[in-house]
Structure formats: structure tokens, C-alpha cells
C-alpha positions in Angstrom: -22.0 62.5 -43.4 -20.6 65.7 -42.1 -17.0 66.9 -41.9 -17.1 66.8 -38.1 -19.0 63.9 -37.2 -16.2 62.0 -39.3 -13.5 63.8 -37.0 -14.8 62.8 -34.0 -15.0 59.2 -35.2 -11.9 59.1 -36.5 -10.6 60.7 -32.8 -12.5 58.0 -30.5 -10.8 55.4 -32.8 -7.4 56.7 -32.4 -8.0 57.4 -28.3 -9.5 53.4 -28.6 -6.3 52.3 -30.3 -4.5 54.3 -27.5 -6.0 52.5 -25.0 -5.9 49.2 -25.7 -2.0 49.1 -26.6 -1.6 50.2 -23.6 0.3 47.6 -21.1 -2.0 48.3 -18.2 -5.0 47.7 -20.0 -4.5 43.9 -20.8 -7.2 42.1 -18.6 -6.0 39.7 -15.9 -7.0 35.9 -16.0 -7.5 33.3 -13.4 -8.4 29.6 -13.6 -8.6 26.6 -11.3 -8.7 23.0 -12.5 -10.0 20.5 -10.3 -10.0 16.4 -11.7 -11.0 13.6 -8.9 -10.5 10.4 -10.4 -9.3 8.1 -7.5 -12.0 7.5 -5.6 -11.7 5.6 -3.0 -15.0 3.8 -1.5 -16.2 3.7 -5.2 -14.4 2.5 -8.5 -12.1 5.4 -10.1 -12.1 6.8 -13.0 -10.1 7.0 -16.0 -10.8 10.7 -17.9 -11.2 13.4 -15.5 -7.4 13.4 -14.6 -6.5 13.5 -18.2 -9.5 15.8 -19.0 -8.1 18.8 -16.0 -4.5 17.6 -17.4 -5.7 19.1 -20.9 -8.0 22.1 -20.1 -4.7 22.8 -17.7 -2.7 23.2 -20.7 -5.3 24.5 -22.8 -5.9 27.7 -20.6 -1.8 28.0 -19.9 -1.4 27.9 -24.1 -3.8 31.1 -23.8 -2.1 33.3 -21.9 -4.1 32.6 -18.4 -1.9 34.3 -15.6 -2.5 31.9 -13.1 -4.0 28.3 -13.7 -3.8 25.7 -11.0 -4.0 22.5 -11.3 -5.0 20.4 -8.3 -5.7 16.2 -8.7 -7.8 13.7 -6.5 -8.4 16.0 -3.5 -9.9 15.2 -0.8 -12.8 17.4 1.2 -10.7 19.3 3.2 -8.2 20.2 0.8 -10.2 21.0 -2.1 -12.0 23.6 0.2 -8.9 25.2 0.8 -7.5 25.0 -2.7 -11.0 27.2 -3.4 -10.3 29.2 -0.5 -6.9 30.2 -1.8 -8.5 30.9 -5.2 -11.2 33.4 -4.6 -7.9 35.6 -3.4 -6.6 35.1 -7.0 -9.8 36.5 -8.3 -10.0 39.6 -6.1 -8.5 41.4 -8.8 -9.0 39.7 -11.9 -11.3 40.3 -14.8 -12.2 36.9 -15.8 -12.1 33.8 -13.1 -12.9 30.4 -14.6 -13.1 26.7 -12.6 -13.0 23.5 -14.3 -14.1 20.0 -12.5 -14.0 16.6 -13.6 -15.6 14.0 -11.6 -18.4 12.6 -9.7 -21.7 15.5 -8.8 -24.5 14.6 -7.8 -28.0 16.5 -7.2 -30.1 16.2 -3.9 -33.3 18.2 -3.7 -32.6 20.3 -6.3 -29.0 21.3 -5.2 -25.9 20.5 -7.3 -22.9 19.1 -4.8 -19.0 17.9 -6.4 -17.8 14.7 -4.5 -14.7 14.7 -3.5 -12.5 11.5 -3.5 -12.9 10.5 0.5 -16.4 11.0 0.4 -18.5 8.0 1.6 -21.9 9.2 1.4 -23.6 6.1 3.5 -26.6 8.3 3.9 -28.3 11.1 1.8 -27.7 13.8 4.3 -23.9 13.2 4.0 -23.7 14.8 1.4 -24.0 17.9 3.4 -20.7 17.3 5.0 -18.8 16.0 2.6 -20.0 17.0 -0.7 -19.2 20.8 -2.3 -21.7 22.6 -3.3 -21.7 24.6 -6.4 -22.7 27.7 -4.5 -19.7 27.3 -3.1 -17.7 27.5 -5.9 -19.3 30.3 -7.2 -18.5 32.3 -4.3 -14.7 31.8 -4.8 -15.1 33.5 -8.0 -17.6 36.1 -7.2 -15.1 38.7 -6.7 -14.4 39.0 -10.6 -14.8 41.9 -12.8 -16.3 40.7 -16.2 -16.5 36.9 -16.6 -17.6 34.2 -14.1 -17.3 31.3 -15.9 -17.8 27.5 -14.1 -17.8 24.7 -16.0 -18.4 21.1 -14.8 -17.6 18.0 -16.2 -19.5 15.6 -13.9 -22.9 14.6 -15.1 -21.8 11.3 -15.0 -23.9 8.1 -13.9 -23.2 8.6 -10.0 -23.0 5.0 -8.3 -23.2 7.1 -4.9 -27.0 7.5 -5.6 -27.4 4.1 -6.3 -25.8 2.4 -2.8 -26.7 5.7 0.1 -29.5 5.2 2.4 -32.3 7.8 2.2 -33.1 9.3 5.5 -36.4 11.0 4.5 -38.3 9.2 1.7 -39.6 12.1 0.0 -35.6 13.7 -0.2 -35.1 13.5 -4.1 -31.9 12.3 -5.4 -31.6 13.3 -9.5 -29.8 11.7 -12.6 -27.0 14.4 -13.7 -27.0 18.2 -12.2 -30.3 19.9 -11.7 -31.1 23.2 -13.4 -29.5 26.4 -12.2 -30.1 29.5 -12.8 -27.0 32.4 -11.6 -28.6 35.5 -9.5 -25.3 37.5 -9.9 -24.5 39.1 -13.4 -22.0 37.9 -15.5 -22.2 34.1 -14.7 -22.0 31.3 -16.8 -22.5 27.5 -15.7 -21.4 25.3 -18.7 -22.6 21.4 -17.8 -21.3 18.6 -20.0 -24.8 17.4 -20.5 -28.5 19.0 -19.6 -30.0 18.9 -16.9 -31.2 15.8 -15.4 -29.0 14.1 -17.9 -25.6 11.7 -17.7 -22.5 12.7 -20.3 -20.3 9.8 -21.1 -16.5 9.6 -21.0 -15.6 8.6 -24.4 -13.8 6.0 -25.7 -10.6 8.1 -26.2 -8.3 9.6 -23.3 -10.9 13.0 -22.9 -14.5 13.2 -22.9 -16.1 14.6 -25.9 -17.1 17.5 -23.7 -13.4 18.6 -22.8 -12.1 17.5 -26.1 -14.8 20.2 -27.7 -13.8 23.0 -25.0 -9.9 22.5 -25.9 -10.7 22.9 -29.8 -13.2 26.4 -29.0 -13.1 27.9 -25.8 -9.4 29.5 -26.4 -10.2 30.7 -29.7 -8.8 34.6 -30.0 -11.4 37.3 -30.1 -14.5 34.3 -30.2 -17.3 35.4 -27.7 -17.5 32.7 -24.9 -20.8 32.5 -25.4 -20.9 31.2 -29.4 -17.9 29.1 -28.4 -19.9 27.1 -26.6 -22.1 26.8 -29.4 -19.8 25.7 -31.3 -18.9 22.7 -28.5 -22.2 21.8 -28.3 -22.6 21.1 -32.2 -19.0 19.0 -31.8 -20.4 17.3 -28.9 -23.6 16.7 -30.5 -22.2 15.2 -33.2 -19.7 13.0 -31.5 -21.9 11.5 -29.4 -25.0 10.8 -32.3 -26.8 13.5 -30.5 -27.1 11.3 -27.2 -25.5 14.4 -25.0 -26.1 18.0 -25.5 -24.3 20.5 -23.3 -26.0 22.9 -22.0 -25.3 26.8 -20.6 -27.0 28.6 -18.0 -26.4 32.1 -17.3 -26.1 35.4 -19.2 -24.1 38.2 -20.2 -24.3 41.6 -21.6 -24.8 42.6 -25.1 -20.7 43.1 -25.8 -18.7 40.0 -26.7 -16.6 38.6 -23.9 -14.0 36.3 -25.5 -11.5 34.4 -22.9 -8.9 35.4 -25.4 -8.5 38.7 -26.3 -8.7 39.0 -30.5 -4.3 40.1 -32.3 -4.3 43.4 -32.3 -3.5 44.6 -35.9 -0.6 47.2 -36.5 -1.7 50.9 -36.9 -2.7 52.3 -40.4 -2.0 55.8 -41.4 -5.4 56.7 -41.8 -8.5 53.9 -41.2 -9.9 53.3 -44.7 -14.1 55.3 -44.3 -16.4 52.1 -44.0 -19.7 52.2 -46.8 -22.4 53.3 -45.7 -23.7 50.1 -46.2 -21.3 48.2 -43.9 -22.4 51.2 -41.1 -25.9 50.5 -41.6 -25.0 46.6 -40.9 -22.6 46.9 -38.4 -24.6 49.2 -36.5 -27.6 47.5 -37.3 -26.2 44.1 -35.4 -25.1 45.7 -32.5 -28.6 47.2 -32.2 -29.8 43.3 -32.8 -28.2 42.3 -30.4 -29.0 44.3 -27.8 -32.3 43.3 -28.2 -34.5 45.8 -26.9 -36.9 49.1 -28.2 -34.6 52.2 -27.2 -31.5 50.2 -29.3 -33.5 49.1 -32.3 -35.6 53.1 -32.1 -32.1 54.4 -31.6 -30.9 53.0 -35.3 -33.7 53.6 -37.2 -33.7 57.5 -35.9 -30.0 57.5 -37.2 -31.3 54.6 -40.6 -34.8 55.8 -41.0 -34.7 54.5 -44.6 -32.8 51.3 -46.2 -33.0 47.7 -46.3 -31.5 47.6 -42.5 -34.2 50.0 -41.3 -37.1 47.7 -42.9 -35.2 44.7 -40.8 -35.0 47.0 -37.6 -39.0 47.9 -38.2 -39.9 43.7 -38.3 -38.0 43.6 -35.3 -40.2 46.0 -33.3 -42.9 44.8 -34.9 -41.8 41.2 -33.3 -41.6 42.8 -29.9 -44.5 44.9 -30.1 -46.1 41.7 -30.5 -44.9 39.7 -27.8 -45.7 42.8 -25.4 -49.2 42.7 -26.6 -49.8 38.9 -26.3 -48.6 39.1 -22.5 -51.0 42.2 -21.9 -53.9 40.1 -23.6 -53.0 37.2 -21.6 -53.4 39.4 -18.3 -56.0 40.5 -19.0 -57.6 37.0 -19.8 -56.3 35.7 -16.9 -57.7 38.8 -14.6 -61.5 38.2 -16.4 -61.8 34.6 -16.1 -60.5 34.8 -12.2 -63.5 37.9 -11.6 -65.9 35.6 -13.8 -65.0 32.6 -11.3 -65.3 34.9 -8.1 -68.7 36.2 -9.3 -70.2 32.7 -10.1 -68.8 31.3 -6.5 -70.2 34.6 -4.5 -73.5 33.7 -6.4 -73.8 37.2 -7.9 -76.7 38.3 -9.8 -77.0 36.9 -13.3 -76.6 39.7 -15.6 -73.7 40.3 -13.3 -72.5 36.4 -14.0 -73.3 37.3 -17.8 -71.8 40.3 -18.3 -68.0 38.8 -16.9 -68.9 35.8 -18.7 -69.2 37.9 -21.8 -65.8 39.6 -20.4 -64.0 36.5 -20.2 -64.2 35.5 -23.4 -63.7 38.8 -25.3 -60.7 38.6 -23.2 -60.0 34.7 -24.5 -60.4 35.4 -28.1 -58.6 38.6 -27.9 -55.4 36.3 -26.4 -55.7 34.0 -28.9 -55.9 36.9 -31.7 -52.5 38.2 -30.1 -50.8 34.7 -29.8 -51.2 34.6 -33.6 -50.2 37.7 -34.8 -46.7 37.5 -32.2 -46.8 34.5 -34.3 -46.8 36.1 -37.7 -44.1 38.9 -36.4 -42.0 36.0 -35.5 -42.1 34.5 -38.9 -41.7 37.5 -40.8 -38.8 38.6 -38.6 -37.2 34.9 -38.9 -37.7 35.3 -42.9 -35.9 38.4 -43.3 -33.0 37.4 -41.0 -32.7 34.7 -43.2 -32.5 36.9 -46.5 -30.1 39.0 -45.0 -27.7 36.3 -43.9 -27.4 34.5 -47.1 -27.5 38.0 -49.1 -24.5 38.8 -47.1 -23.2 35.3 -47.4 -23.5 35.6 -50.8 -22.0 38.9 -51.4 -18.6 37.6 -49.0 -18.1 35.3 -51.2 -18.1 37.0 -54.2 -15.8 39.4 -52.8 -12.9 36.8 -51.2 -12.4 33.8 -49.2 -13.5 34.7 -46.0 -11.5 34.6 -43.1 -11.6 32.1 -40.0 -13.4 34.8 -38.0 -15.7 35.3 -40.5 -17.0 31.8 -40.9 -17.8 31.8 -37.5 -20.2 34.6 -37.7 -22.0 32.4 -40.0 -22.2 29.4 -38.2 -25.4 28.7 -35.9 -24.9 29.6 -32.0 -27.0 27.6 -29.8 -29.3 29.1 -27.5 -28.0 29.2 -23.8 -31.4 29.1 -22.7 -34.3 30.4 -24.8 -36.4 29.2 -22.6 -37.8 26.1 -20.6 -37.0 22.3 -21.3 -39.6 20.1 -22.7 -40.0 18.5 -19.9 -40.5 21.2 -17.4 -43.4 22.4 -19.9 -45.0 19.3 -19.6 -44.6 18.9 -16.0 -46.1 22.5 -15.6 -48.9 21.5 -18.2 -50.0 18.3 -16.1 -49.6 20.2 -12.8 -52.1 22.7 -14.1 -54.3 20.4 -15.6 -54.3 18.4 -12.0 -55.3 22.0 -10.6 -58.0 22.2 -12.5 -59.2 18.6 -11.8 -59.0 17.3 -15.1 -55.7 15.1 -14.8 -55.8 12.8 -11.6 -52.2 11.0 -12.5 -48.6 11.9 -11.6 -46.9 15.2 -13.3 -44.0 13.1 -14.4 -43.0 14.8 -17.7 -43.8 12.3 -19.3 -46.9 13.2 -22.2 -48.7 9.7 -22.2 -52.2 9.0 -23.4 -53.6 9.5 -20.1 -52.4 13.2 -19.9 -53.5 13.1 -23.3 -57.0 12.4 -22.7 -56.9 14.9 -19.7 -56.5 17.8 -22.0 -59.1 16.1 -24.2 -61.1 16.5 -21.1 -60.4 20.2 -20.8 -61.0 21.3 -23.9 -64.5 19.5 -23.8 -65.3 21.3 -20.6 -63.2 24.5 -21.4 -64.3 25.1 -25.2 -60.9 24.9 -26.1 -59.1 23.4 -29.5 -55.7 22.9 -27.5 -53.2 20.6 -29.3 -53.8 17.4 -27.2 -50.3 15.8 -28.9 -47.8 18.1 -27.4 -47.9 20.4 -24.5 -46.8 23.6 -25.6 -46.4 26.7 -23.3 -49.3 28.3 -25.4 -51.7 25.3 -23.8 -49.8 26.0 -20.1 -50.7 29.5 -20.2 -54.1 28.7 -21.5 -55.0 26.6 -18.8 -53.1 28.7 -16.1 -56.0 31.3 -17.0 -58.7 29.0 -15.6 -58.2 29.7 -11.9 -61.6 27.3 -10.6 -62.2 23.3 -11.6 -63.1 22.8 -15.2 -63.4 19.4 -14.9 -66.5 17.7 -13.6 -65.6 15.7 -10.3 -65.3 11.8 -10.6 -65.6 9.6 -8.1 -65.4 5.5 -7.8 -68.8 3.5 -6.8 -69.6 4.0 -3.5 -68.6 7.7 -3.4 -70.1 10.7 -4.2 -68.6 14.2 -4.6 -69.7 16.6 -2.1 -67.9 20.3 -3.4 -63.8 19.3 -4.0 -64.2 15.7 -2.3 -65.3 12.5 -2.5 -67.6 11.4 0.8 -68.6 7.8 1.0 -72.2 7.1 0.9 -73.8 5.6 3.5 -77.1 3.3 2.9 -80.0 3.6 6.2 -80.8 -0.2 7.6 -82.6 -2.0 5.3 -81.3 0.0 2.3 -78.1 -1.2 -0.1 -75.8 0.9 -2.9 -77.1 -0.5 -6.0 -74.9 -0.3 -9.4 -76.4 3.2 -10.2 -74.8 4.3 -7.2 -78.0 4.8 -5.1 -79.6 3.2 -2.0 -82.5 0.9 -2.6 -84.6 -0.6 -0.4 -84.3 -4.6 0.1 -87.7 -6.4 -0.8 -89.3 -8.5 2.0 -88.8 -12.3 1.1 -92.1 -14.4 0.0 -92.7 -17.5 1.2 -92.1 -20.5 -0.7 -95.3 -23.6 -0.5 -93.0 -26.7 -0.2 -94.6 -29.8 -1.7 -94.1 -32.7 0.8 -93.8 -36.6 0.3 -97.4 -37.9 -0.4 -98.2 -41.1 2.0 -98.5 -44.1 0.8 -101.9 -45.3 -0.7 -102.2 -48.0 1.9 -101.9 -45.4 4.9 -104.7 -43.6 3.6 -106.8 -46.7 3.3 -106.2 -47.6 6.8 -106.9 -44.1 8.4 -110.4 -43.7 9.9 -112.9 -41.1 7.8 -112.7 -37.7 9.7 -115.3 -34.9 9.0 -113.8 -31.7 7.4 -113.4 -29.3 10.6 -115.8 -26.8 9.2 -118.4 -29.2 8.8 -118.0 -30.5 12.4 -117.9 -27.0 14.3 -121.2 -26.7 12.4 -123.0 -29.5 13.0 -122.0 -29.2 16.9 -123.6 -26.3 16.9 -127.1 -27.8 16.1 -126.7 -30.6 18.8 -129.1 -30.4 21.6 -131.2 -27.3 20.7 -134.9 -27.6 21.0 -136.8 -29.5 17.7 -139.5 -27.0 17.6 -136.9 -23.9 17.0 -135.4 -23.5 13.6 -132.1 -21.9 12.9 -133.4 -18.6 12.3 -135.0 -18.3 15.6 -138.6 -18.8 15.0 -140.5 -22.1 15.7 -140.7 -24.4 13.1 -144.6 -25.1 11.7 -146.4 -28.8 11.8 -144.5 -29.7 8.6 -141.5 -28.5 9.1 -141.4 -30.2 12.0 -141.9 -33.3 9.7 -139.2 -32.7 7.4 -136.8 -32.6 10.5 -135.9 -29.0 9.6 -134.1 -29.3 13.3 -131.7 -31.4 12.2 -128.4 -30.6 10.9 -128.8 -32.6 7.4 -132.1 -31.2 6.7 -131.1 -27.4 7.2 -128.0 -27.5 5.5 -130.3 -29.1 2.7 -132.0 -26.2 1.9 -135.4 -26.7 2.0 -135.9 -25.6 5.8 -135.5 -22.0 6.9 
């Protein structure tokens, strides 16, 4: 390293060290802690009191400038205890508000309840409620850290006795999901959303008995001190509530206590270049991005932290590619679907067809190798950290500081619940007509069989035991029905719908689902009571009717004529050929 780069270093250190011992320069803190525990139209409760009573004392025990600490207020003075706060934080650096109590969510909004509040009705809560908008408006006007944190995910017996007003208005269990527009806002809950937090069997909640061990900790980023209450909570409660963070913040650490500042040296012992390559290496991890990790290896372009900075471009490289391929999948199957329904031209049809699934397999291709980039990268993050955990403690004990680099930080919010994936998976799979239940979150067997169903019908080999954001974003790429349409006996599906069918007169649905015509009855021969032998005896001999009508027909016609016409000869005359017994005798004409 040259003479001069190593002067300038050692000059912006010295101008740093000017700075920060520097009176002016110390950061101003604010902090508001609200507990309701009196309520009084439902039963009280014990913690919150004591829980504001100790983050009170916990944030005063830090240094805070300000921290007030209001109990069981009512609507109209809690708004004006938040009123008088957002002038506190017009010209602080870091503004921070602590509740413990009842909230409750309705329609997706997050409200605190004051201790008056009745809440007969649903759309009370309007009126008498708090929402958590406002509260982050009183501390908008800070510099570097908003931070909320709520205590009240607690089972709310207001949802359980108000009156709904409009029966589709959606009244939750715990806080719903936020997610902060402004910068530099974190919302810590006590549990995650759409979740209850207990209050302990002790005199604090293991949520505000987790902040008072970590929060305060000097020179800790906020952000892994959460972490580490998360993994206490966790633990506390037999991993029944997990606390969860919403937000973000930049890539420098924001600690709610400021790290000791250590006494000048004459001259700042020259780090190895190793320790350089690392340090600079992590600040360039966690960053994040292309230009920072480019950035280091233009200054590393050789070493074991440049091969680590390389997998990591390699990992985004490859997440940038699989969103590209998935476009692009997306954008062929919707022209392939547009061509089929416009009734284009077959090679036309063919040729997107053939599109489309290029497009598919090269998605799949890129879903695989992000895949392998992840693994790799995960693999030699894991070498590193217990190479250096090794070398630290070969070298010394380390110090409290340093054991909390090497403890896992959990995620604020690396990305979607469970249960929102699977409510997106069975929304899309309703879209696509393969799922005809509710979107519930819940992954049954029906919703299992549903994606059965679309990978029959899709040529897919999804997972059918999880749903996974790789099967949401495979299905989101089908934009037209996959599934065939369904529809119960006595309907028939006409385009997206099933119309009833309607038989002509005469005509019924059979069990195929068809009209068939009804078959004319037959009649029956019905035997009847024979008569009695002695009836018959007694009735008088009648001639079959035939033989009658025939034998009138020959009485009084002239005895020379014979039947045919003609007249009969001398013998035939003899015979008696014009009688009736003689001609039907055969032997006259």
C-alpha cells in the first residue's frame, strides 16, 4: 500500500475521532411509553403497566433524553400525549414508542384501544380506536431511526362481543402485516402477524423482558437486537410466539445506544491486509448489491475474500437471470393463449406453442442454477465464519461484541409467510379453474389434489406437498383456464359457466347427462275371473259373429245363382250349392 494512501487514512481517522468527541455531535433520543391496563368495559390486565414501567426504565438507564411515561389513558388523552410527542421528535435523531395493551385489526388496519373504548360495533373502532398510522406520524419527523414497537397482539375479547355492521368487514387474530412506505422505519410486533403473544407467567411478558435484556445494548445494531429477542422469546415460550419486524434500514448499523468511545492512541496500530480484505469485504456484503461487491473486488481482485465476493455475484447474477426467464415465460404463454383464443392460424398456434415452452424449460433451467449459486454462496459463508471462528479463538477469548457477530440474526422479512404463499398458490390455482374451494391458507388434500389437477393438465412436476413460491410463480405464468370445466348433473359448461340443461316435452336427463326420449307405454292383456262352469252350461249356443254375418249374407238370394255369380247347373242345383252349408263345404263353386 502506498505511502500516501496510508496518510490519508490515517487523516480521515483522526478528522473521524475529531468529530465524534465532539459535544454537539452526540445524537438526540426520544421515547414515549404507552401501557393501558385498566380497561374499563372489559377485564384489565396485569402486565402492560409493569411491562411500560420497565421499558420506561430501561430506555432512561440508556441515556434517552426524553422518555415519557403515560398509564391507562383514555382516547382523548392519549391523542394528545402523541400530539405533544411528535414536537419532541422534530429535532431528534432517533424517536421510539412503546405500547402495551389491547390492538386489534379490522380490514387489514392495525388500531391500539384505549381504556374507555366500548367498541359495541365494528365501525367504532374508527372513533375510538388509534390507529398505527397515527402513531407513526408523530414520529415521522426523525432523522435516522423510527422505531415502533407494540406489545398488543394479545387475544382481544373486543372482537369476540362487537356487532359487525357489514358481514364481509374482517375482524383478525393479532395485528395484520405492515409494511412502512417511509425509510428508516421499523414496526417490532410481540408476535407475527395474525398471531396472539401471551403475557407470561412472571410480572413482564417474554417479549418486553427480551427487549430490556437487548435493545439497550451499546454499539448493537437495532436490527440484530431484535434477533437476538426473537431467539429469547422463542425459546421462552417453546417456540409458541415468534416476534416479528417489519421495515428496513440502510446498510450502516444504527444501534439505540451509541458503542464507549475508546481513549486516543498515539498512532492506530496498521490493520493486515487480511483483516482489510474482511472488513471491507463485510461492509461490501452487506450492502448487498453489484456496484459494492464490483467495487471490492476492483480494489481485492485476488484472495480468498475476492473468490467469496465472485460467488456472491454469481448468486445475484442468478437470481437476475431467473426473473428475466420468468418474464419471459410469462409474456410467451400469455401470446400463446391470445393466439389460440383469436383462433390464429396453426403454424402460428405452433410456432408460440413451441415459444412457450422454450420459454418454460428455459425458467426452470434458471430456477436451478439461482439454486446452485445459492448453495455455493451459503457453503462458503459457512467456511468463512467458522474459519474465522476458529482463528478468534485461537488468538483470545473474544469479547462480548464479538460473540454477537457470531450469533444468528433473524431475518426481518426475507420474504412472505407461509401462509400468504399458500393463500396466493390456491388463489391462482382457483384462477386457473383447477381449485374450486376457499383460499384459506390452509394446504389440505383438496388443494392438494388441485395442483395434482394442474400438473396433469399443465405438464408440470410441481411439488403437490408444499406450495412453494417456485409453484406460485409457475402457475401465475398460465394466464387462461388449465383446468377442464366441471359441472354437477344437470349442468353443462357453456365457455367459463355452467347453464342448466333443459330436456324438450317428452324428453328426460338421463344419468349420462343427456336427454332421452320417454318410450310410449304397452298395454298390458289383463286375465279376468273365468265364470263359473254352470253359467256356461246354462247360456244359450251363439254362432261365432263371423260365421253369422256370413251366412246372412246367403239368405234370400236366388237358388239358381251360385256365389260366384253364374247360375248353378242341374246338379249343382241338387247338391244345394245355394245354400250356405253346401258352399262353405267346398264342393260347390
Amino acid at each position: 500500500m502506498s505511502g500516501s494512501l496510508k496518510l490519508c487514512r490515517w487523516a480521515l481517522a483522526a478528522a473521524a475521532f475529531l468529530l465524534v468527541s465532539e459535544p454537539a455531535f452526540a445524537e438526540k433520543r426520544v421515547a414515549l411509553i404507552l401501557g393501558n391496563s385498566a380497561y374499563q368495559n372489559v377485564a384489565p390486565l396485569s402486565n402492560p403497566v409493569n411491562d411500560s414501567s420497565k421499558m420506561a426504565a430501561t430506555l432512561k438507564n440508556a441515556g434517552f433524553d426524553v422518555v415519557d411515561s403515560r398509564r391507562d389513558l383514555p382516547a382523548a388523552e392519549t391523542r394528545r400525549a402523541l400530539r405533544d410527542f411528535a414536537d419532541r421528535a422534530r429535532d431528534a435523531d432517533i424517536a421510539v414508542v412503546y405500547y402495551a395493551g389491547h390492538g386489534i385489526e379490522v380490514d387489514g388496519a392495525n388500531y391500539l384501544i384505549p381504556v374507555d373504548a366500548r367498541l359495541e360495533r365494528d365501525t367504532d373502532i374508527y372513533d375510538e380506536g388509534l390507529s398505527l398510522d397515527r402513531i407513526l406520524i408523530a414520529i415521522e419527523p426523525a432523522k435516522k431511526l423510527r422505531l415502533v414497537i407494540l406489545d398488543a397482539c394479545r387475544d382481544n375479547p373486543f372482537a369476540r362481543t362487537m356487532k359487525r355492521t357489514v358481514a364481509s368487514r374482517a375482524i383478525g387474530q393479532g395485528l395484520a402485516k405492515v409494511e412502512p412506505t417511509s425509510p428508516n422505519v421499523l414496526i417490532a410486533y410481540s408476535a407475527k402477524a395474525g398471531s396472539t403473544a401471551a403475557d407470561g407467567d412472571g410480572q413482564n411478558s417474554p417479549f418486553t423482558a427480551a427487549l430490556s435484556n437487548h435493545l439497550t445494548k451499546p454499539g448493537l445494531d437495532v436490527r440484530r437486537a431484535f434477533g437476538f429477542v426473537r431467539d429469547e422469546v422463542l425459546k421462552t415460550t417453546n417456540n409458541r410466539q415468534e416476534p416479528f419486524v417489519y421495515g428496513s434500514l440502510g446498510g450502516e448499523d444504527v444501534p439505540l445506544v451509541p458503542a464507549p468511545r475508546a481513549a486516543p492512541a498515539a498512532a492506530a496500530p496498521a490493520l493486515s491486509a487480511q483483516a482489510e480484505a474482511r472488513r471491507d469485504y463485510e461492509l461490501a456484503l452487506q450492502i448487498g448489491n453489484k456496484s459494492a461487491l464490483n467495487a471490492f473486488l476492483a480494489q481485492y481482485p485476488d484472495g480468498f475474500y475476492s473468490s467469496l465476493a465472485k460467488l456472491q455475484l454469481d448468486k445475484i447474477a442468478a437470481e437476475e437471470a431467473r426473473v428475466a426467464a420468468t418474464e419471459k415465460a410469462r409474456l410467451a404463454e400469455q401470446e400463446r393463449a391470445r393466439l389460440a383464443a383469436e383462433g390464429a392460424q396453426k403454424s402460428q398456434q405452433a410456432k408460440a406453442e413451441a415459444e412457450a415452452k422454450a420459454a418454460e424449460q428455459a425458467r426452470v433451467a434458471a430456477e436451478k442454477a439461482k439454486q446452485v449459486a445459492q448453495e455455493q454462496a451459503a457453503a462458503a459463508e459457512q467456511k468463512r465464519v467458522a474459519a474465522e471462528s476458529a482463528a478468534a479463538d485461537k488468538a483470545s477469548a473474544p469479547a462480548s461484541a464479538d460473540k454477537d457477530k457470531t450469533v444468528n440474526v433473524a431475518a426481518l422479512t426475507s420474504g412472505p409467510p407461509q401462509a400468504d404463499v399458500t393463500k396466493s398458490v390456491q388463489a391462482e390455482l382457483q384462477r386457473v379453474g383447477c381449485l374450486t374451494g376457499n383460499a384459506d391458507g390452509n394446504w389440505n388434500r383438496a388443494s392438494q389434489r388441485s395442483l395434482t389437477l394442474f400438473n396433469r393438465y399443465a405438464g408440470t412436476k410441481l411439488d403437490t406437498k408444499v406450495a412453494s413460491v417456485d409453484t406460485l410463480d409457475t402457475i401465475k405464468l398460465k394466464s387462461a383456464r388449465v383446468c377442464p370445466l366441471v359441472c354437477e348433473h344437470g349442468f353443462k359448461a357453456e365457455g367459463e359457466r355452467c347453464t342448466k340443461i333443459t330436456c324438450a316435452e317428452g324428453s328426460y336427463l338421463n344419468d349420462d347427462n343427456e336427454c332421452e326420449k320417454r318410450s310410449a307405454r304397452k298395454p298390458v292383456a289383463k286375465r279376468g275371473k273365468p265364470e263359473p262352469r254352470q253359467a256356461l252350461e246354462a247360456r244359450p249356443y251363439q254362432a261365432p259373429r263371423a260365421r253369422q254375418a256370413t251366412a246372412g249374407r246367403y239368405q234370400g238370394r236366388d237358388p239358381s245363382i251360385g256365389a260366384s255369380g253364374r247360375p248353378l247347373t242341374g246338379l249343382e242345383r241338387q247338391q244345394g250349392c245355394n245354400s250356405y252349408q253346401a258352399i262353405m263345404s267346398g264342393v260347390c263353386p
